[in-house]
C-alpha atoms as a printed R data frame, in Angstrom:
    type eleno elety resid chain resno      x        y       z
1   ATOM     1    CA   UNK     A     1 79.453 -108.037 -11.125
2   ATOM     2    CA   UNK     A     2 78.668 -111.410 -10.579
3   ATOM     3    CA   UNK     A     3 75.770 -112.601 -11.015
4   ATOM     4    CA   UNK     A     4 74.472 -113.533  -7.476
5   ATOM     5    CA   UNK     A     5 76.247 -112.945  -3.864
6   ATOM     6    CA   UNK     A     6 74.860 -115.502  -1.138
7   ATOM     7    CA   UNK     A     7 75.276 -113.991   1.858
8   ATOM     8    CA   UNK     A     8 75.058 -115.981   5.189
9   ATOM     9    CA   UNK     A     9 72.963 -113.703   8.054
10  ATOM    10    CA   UNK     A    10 74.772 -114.423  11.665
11  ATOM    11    CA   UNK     A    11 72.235 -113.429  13.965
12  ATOM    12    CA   UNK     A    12 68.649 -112.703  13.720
13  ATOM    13    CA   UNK     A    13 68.078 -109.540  15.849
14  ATOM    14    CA   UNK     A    14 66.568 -106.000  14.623
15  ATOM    15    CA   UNK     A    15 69.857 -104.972  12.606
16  ATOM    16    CA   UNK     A    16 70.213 -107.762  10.742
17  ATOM    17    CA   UNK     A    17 66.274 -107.533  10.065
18  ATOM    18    CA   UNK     A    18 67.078 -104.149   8.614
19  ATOM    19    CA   UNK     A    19 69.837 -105.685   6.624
20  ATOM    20    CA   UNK     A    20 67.837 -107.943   4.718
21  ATOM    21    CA   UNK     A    21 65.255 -105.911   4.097
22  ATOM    22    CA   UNK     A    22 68.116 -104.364   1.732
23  ATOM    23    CA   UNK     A    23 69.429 -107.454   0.850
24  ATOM    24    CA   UNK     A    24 66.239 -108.491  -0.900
25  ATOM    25    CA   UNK     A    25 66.349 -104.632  -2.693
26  ATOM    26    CA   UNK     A    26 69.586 -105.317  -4.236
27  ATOM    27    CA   UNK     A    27 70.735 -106.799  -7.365
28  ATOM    28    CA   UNK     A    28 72.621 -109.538  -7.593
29  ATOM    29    CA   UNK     A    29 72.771 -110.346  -3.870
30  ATOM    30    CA   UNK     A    30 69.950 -112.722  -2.010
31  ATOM    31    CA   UNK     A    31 69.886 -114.087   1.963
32  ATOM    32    CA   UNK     A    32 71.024 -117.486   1.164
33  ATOM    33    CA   UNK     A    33 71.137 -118.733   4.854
34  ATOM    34    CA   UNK     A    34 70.288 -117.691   8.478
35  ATOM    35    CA   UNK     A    35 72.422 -119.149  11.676
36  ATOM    36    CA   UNK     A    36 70.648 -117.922  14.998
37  ATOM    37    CA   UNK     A    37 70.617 -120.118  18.536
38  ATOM    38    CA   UNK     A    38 66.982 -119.241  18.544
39  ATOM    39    CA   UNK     A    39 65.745 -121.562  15.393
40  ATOM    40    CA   UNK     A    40 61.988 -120.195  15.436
41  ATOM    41    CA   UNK     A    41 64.092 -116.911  14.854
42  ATOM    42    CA   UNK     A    42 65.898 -118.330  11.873
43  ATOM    43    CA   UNK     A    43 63.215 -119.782  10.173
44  ATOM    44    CA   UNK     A    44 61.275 -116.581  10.475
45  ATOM    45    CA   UNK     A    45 63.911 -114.834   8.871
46  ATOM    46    CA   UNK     A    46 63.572 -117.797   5.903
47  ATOM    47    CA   UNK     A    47 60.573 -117.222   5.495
48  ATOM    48    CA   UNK     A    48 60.304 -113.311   5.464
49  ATOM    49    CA   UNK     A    49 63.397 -113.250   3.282
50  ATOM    50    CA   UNK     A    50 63.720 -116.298   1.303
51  ATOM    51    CA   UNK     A    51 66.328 -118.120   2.897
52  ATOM    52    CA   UNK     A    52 67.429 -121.418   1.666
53  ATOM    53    CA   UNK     A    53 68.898 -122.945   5.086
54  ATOM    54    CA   UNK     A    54 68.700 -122.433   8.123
55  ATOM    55    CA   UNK     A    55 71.017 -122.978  10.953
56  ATOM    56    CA   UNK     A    56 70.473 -123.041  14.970
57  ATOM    57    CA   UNK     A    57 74.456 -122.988  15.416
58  ATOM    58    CA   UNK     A    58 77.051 -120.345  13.880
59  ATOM    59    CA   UNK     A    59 79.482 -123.193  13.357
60  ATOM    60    CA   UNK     A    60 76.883 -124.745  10.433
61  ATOM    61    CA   UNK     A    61 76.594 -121.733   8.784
62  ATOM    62    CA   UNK     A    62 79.952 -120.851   8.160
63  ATOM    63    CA   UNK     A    63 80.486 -124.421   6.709
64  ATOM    64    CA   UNK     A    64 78.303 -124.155   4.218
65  ATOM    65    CA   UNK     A    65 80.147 -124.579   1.032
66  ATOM    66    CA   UNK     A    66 77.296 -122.085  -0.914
67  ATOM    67    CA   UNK     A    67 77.908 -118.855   1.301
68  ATOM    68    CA   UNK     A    68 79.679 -116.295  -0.543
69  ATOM    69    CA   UNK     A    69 80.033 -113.987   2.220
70  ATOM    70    CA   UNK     A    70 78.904 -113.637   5.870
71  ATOM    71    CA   UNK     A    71 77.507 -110.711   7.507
72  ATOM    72    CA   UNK     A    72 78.173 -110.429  11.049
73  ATOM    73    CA   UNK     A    73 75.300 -109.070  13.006
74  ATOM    74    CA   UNK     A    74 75.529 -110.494  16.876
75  ATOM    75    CA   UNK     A    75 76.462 -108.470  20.180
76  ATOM    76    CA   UNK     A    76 79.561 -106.741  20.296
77  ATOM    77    CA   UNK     A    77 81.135 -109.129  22.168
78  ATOM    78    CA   UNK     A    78 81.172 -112.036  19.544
79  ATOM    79    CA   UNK     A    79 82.522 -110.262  17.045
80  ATOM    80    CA   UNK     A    80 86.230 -111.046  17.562
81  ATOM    81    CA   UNK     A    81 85.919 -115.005  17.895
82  ATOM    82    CA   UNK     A    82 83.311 -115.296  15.078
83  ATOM    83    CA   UNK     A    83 85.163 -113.037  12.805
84  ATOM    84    CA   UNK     A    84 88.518 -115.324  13.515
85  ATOM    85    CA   UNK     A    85 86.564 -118.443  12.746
86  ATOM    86    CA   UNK     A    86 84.472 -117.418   9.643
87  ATOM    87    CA   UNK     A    87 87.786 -116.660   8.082
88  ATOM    88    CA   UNK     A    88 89.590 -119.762   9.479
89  ATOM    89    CA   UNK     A    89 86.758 -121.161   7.124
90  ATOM    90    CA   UNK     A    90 88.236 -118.786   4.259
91  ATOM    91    CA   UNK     A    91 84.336 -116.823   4.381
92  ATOM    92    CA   UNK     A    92 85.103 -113.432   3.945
93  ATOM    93    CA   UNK     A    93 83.063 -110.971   6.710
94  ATOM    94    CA   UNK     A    94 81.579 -108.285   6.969
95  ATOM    95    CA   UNK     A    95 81.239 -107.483  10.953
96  ATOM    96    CA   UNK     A    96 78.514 -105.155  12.267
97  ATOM    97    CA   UNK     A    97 80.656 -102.288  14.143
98  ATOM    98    CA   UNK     A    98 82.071 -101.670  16.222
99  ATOM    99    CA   UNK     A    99 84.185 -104.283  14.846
100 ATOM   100    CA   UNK     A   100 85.431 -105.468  18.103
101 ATOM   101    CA   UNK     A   101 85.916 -104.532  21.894
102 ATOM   102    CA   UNK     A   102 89.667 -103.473  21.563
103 ATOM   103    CA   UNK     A   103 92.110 -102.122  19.319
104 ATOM   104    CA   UNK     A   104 94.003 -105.658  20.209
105 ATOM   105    CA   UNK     A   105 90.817 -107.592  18.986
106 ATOM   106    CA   UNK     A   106 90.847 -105.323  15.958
107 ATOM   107    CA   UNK     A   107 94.163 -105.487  14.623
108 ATOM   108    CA   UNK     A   108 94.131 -109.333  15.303
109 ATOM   109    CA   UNK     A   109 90.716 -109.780  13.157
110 ATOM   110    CA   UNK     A   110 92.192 -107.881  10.775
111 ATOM   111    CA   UNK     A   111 96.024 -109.186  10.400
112 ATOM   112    CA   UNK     A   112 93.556 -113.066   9.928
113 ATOM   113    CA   UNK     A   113 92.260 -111.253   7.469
114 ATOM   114    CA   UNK     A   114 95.513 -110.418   5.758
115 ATOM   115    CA   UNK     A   115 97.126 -113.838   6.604
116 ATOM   116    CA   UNK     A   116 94.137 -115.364   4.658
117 ATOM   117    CA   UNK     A   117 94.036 -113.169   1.689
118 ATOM   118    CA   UNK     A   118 90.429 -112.676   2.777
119 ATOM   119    CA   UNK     A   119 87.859 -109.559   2.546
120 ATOM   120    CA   UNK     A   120 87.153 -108.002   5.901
121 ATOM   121    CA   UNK     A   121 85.479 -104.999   6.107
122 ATOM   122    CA   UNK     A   122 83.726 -103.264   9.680
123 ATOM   123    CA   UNK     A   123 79.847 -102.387   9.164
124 ATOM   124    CA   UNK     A   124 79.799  -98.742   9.099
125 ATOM   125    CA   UNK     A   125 77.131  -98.010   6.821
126 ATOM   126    CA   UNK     A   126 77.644  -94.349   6.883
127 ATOM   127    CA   UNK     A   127 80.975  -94.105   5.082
128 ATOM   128    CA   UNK     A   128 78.972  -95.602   2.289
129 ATOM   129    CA   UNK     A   129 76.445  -93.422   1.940
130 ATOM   130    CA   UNK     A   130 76.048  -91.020  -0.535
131 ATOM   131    CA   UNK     A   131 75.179  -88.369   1.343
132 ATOM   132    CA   UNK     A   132 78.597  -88.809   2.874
133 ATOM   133    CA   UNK     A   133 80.659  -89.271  -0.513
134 ATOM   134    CA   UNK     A   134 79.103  -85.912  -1.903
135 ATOM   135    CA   UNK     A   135 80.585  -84.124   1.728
136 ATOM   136    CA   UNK     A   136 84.025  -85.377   1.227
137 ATOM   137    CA   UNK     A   137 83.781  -84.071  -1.969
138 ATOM   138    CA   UNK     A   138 82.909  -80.693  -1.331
139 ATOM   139    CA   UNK     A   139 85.767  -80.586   1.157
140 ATOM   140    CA   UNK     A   140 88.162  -82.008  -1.573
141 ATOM   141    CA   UNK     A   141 86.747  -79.192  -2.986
142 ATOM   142    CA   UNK     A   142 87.640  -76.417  -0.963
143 ATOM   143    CA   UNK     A   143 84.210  -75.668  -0.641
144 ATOM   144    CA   UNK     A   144 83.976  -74.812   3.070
145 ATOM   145    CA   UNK     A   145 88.000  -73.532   2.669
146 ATOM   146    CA   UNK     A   146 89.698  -75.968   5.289
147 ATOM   147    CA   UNK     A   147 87.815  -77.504   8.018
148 ATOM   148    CA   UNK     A   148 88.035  -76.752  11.328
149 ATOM   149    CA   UNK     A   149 85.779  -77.705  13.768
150 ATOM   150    CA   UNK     A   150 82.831  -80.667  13.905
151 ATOM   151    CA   UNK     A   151 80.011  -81.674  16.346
152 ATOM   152    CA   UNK     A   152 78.382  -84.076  15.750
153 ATOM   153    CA   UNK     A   153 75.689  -86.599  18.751
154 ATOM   154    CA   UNK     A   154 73.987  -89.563  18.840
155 ATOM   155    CA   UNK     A   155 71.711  -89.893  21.659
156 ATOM   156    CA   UNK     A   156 68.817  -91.901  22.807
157 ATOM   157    CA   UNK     A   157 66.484  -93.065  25.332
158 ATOM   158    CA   UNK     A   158 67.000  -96.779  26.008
159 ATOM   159    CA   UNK     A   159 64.879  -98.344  28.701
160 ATOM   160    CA   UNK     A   160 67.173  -99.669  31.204
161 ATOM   161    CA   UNK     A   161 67.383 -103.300  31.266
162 ATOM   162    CA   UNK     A   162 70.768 -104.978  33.317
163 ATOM   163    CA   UNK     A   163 70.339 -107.854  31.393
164 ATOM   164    CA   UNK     A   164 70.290 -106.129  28.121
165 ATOM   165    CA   UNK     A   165 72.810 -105.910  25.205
166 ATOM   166    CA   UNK     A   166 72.584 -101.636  25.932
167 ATOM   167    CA   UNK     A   167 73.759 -102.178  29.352
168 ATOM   168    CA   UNK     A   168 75.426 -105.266  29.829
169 ATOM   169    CA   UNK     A   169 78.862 -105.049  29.952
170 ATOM   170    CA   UNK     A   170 79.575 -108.969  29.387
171 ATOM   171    CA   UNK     A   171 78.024 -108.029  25.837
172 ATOM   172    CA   UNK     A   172 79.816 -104.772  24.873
173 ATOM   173    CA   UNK     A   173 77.204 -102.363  26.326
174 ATOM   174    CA   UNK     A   174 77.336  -99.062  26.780
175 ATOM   175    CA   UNK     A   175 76.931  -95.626  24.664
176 ATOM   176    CA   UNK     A   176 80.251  -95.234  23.071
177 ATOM   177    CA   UNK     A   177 80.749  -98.656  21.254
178 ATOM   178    CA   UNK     A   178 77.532  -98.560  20.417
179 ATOM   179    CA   UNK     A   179 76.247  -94.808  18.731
180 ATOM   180    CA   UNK     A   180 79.302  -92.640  19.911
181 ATOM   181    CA   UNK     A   181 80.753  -94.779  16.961
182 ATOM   182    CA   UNK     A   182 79.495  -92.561  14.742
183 ATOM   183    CA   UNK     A   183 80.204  -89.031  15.736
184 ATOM   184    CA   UNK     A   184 83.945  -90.911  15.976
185 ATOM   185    CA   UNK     A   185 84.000  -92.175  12.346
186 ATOM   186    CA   UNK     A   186 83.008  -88.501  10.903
187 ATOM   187    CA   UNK     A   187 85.650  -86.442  13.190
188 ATOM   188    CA   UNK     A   188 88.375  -89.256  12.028
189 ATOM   189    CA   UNK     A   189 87.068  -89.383   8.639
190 ATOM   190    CA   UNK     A   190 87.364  -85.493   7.941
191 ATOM   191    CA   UNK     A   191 90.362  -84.789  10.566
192 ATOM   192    CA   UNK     A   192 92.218  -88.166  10.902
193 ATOM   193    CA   UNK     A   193 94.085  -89.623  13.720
194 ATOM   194    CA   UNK     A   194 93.567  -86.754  17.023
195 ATOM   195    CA   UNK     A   195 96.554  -85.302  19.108
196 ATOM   196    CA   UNK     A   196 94.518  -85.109  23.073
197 ATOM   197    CA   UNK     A   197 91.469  -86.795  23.533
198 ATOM   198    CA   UNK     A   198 89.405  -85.524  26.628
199 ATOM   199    CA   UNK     A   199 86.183  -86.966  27.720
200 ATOM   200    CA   UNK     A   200 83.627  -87.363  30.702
201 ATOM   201    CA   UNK     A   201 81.330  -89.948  31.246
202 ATOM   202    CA   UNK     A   202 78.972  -91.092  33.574
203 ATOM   203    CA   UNK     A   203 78.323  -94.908  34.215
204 ATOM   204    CA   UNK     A   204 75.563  -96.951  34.729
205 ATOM   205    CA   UNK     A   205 75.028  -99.165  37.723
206 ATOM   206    CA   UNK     A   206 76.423 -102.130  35.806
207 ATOM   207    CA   UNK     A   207 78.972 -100.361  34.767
208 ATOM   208    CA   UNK     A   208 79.152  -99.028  30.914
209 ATOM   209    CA   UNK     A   209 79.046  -95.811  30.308
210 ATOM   210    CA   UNK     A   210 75.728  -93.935  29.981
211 ATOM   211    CA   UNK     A   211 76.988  -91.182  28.052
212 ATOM   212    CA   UNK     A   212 80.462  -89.845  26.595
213 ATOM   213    CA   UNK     A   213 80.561  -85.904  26.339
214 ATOM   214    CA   UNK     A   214 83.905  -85.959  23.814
215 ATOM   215    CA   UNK     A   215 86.426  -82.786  22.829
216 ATOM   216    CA   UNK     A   216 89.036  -83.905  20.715
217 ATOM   217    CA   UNK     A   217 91.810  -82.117  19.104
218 ATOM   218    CA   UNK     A   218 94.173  -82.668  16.575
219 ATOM   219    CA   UNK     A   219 97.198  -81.687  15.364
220 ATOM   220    CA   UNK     A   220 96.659  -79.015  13.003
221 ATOM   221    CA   UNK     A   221 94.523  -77.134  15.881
222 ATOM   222    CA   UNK     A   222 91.046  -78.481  14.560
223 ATOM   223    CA   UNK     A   223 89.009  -79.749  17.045
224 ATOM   224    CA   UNK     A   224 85.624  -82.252  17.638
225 ATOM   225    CA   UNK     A   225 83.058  -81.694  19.721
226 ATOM   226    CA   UNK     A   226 81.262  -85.382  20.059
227 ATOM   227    CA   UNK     A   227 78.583  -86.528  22.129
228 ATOM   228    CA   UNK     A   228 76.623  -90.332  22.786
229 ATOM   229    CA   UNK     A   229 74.102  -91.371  25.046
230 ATOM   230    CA   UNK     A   230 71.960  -94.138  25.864
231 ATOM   231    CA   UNK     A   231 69.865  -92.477  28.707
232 ATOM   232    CA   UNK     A   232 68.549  -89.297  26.729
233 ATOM   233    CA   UNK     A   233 67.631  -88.026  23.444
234 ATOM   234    CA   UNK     A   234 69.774  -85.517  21.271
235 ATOM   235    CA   UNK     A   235 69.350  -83.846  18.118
236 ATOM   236    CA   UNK     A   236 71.035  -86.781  16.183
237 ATOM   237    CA   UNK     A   237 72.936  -83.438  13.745
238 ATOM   238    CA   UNK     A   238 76.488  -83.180  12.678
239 ATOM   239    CA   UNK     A   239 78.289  -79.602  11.429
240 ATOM   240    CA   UNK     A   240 81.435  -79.516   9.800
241 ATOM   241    CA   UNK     A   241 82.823  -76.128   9.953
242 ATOM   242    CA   UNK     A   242 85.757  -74.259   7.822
243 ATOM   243    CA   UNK     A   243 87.494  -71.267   6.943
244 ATOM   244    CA   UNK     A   244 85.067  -70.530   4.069
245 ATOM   245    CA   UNK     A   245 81.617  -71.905   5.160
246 ATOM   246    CA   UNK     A   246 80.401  -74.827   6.885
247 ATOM   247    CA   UNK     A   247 77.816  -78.358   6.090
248 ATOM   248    CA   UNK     A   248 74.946  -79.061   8.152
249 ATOM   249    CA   UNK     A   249 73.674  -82.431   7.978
250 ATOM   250    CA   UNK     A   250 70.420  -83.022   9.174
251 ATOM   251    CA   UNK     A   251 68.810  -85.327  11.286
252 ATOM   252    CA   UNK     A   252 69.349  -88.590  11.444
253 ATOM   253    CA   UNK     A   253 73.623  -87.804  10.870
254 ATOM   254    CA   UNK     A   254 74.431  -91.170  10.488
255 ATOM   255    CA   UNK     A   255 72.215  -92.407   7.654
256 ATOM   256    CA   UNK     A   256 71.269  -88.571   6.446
257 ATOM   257    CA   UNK     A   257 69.417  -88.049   3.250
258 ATOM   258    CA   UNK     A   258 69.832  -84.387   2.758
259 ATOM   259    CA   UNK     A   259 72.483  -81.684   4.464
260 ATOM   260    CA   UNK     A   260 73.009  -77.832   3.791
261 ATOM   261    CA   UNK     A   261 76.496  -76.501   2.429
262 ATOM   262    CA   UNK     A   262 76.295  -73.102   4.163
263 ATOM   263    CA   UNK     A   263 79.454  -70.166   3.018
264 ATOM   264    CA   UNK     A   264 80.012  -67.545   4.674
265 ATOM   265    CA   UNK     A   265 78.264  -65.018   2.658
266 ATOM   266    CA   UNK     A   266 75.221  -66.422   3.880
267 ATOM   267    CA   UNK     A   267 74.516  -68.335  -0.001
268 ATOM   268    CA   UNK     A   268 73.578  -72.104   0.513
269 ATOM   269    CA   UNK     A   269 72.532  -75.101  -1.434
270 ATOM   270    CA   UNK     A   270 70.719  -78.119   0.025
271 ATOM   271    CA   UNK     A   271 71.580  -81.596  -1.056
272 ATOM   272    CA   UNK     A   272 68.975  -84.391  -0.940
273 ATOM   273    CA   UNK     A   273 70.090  -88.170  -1.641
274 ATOM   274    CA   UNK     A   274 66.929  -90.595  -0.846
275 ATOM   275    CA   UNK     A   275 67.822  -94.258   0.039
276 ATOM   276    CA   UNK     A   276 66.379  -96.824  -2.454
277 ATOM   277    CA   UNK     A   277 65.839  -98.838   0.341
278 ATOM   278    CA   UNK     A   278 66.971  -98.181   4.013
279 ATOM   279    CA   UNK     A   279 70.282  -97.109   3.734
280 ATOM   280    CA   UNK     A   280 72.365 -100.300   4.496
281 ATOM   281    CA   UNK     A   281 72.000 -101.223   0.287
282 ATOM   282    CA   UNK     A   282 75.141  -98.729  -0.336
283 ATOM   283    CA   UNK     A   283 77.183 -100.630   2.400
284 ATOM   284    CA   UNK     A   284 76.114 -103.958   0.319
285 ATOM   285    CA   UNK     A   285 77.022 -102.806  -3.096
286 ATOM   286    CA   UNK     A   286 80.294 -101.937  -1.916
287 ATOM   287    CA   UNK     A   287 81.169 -105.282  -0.372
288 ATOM   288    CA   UNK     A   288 79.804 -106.611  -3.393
289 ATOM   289    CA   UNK     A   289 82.206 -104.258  -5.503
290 ATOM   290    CA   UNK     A   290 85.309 -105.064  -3.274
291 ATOM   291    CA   UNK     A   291 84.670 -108.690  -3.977
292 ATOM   292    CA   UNK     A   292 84.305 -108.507  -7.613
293 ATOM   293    CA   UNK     A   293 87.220 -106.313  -8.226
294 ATOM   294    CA   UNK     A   294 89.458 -109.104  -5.555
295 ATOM   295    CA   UNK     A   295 89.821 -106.608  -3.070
296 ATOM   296    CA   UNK     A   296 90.620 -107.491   0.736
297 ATOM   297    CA   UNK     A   297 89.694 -104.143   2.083
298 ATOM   298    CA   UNK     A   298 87.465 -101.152   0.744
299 ATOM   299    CA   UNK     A   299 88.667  -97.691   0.381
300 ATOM   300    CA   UNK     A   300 85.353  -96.238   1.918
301 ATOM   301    CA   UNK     A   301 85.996  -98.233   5.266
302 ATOM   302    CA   UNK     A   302 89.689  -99.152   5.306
303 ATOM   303    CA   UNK     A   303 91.364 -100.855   7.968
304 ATOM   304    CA   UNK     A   304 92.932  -98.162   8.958
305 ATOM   305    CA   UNK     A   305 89.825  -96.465   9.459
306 ATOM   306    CA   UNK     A   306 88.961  -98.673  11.583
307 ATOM   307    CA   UNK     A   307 92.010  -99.238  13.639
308 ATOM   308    CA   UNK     A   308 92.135  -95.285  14.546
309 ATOM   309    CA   UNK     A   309 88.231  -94.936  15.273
310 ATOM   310    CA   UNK     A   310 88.658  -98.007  18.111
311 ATOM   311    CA   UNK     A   311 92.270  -96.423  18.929
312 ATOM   312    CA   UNK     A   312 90.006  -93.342  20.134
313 ATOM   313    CA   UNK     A   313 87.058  -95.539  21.307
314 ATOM   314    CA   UNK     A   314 89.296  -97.557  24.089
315 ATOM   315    CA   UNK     A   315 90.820  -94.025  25.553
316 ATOM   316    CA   UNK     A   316 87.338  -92.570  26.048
317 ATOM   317    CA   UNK     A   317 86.444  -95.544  27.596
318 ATOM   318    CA   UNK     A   318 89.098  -95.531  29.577
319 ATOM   319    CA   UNK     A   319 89.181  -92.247  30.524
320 ATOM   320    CA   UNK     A   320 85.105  -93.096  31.955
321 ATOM   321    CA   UNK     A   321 87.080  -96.107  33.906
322 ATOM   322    CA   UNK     A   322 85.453  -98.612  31.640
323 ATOM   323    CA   UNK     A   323 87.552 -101.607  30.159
324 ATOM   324    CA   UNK     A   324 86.060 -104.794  28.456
């Protein structure tokens, strides 16, 4: 590995917090610099985190000649237009999903990426997990015998505030871009690309959708039950179901420690894999892994990946009537 990654932080709100708390547990990777319109913001996060610059403009940051690699961590909406211009800069990214509002905005971050010969990679911290590695592998397995069915939710209660990244739609809001992500990424990872896609939704006043109840099928005959809110609270589980048993992961699904392989003889084992830190260090050693080894995309999250999971995004939204 080498010796020391500098990452550059783009935005100082609560998930990038979370990802330098990790940053600081990881070897050989520090929070070199911090870029945030709000500057007392920035130099809070210097401070907390050991920053060496600071930057009240995006532009700055990505100029800096000593950032290894930037992580993208601003509303939705940005995504697309900062991820173009970090690697117009040749900075490789990696963008806080969803990675963009569209399929279109995907596939064109993503061909840059290409063009440039540069790492891109979409933040979905679950896929590098182990908790989630260990499932695949027990499918791989035949463990369960083949899978057939999976529900999975993320719901919560988000005060409701029009002028709020959650709600507005100027900024990506909504439940499905935002947590119905997740329950996406596990049905895609495990069944792949769906066949039908049927959803209902109900919208907010400004016009995102609240929540996203989600049956897909694909076309082998398994079939997703998925669910996402932003208005109420849900049992944040997942439950991957075969032929020969099934895997219960237990709350919270999308950054589990420990899950329950469950066969149909009623035998079980329970798997427990603390975080050293708070999850989002796996997601950094594989960036970190991807760079050292020259690699422009990671197997864990591949673009791919990616593409299907906001392929299936934009119809549910659609389906609810909402388009960004």
């Amino acid at each position: 590995m080498k010796k020391n990654y500098r990452w550059g932080i783009m935005g100082a709100g609560k998930i990038a917090d979370k990802f330098c708390t990790a940053l600081m547990a990881t070897e050989g990777a520090e929070v070199y610099a911090v870029a945030s319109r709000d500057m007392g913001k920035a130099k809070d996060y210097a401070v907390r985190y050991n920053a060496v610059a600071t930057y009240n403009n995006y532009e700055d940051l990505i100029k800096d000649q000593n950032v290894d690699i930037i992580y993208i961590a601003t509303p939705h909406s940005f995504h697309h237009e900062q991820t173009l211009l970090c690697l117009q800069h040749n900075k490789p990214v990696l963008c806080e999903k969803p990675m963009s509002l569209s399929t279109k905005q995907t596939t064109e971050m993503i061909a840059a990426a290409a063009e440039k010969k540069l790492f891109l990679m979409e933040g979905m911290w679950t896929a590098c997990m182990p908790f989630m590695e260990k499932i695949l592998s027990l499918i791989k397995e035949d463990a369960i015998g083949q899978p057939q069915y999976i529900h999975a939710d993320f719901g919560f209660t988000a005060p409701f505030d029009p002028a709020g990244r959650l709600f507005k739609k100027a900024l990506g809001g909504g439940s499905v871009l935002d947590v119905g992500i997740y329950p996406i990424f596990l049905a895609t990872i495990i069944f792949g690309k769906p066949s039908l896609i049927q959803s209902v939704s109900k919208l907010t006043t400004t016009g995102v959708d609240e929540y996203a109840n989600m049956v897909l099928q694909y076309p082998g005959g398994q079939t997703a039950h998925l669910l996402s809110s932003i208005s109420f609270n849900t049992a944040l589980e997942a439950e991957i179901i075969g032929t020969k048993g099934r895997i219960k992961i237990d709350n919270p699904c999308f950054k589990a420690t420990d899950f329950t392989l469950i066969l149909n003889d009623s035998t079980s084992e329970h798997f427990s894999m603390p975080h050293q830190s708070n999850g989002f260090e796996h997601q950094i050693k594989e960036v970190m892994h991807c760079l050292d080894n020259g690699l422009l995309q990671s197997s864990k999250v591949p673009h791919q990946l990616t593409i299907t999971v906001s392929k299936i995004m934009e119809e549910v939204l659609k389906q609810a009537g909402v388009v960004y």
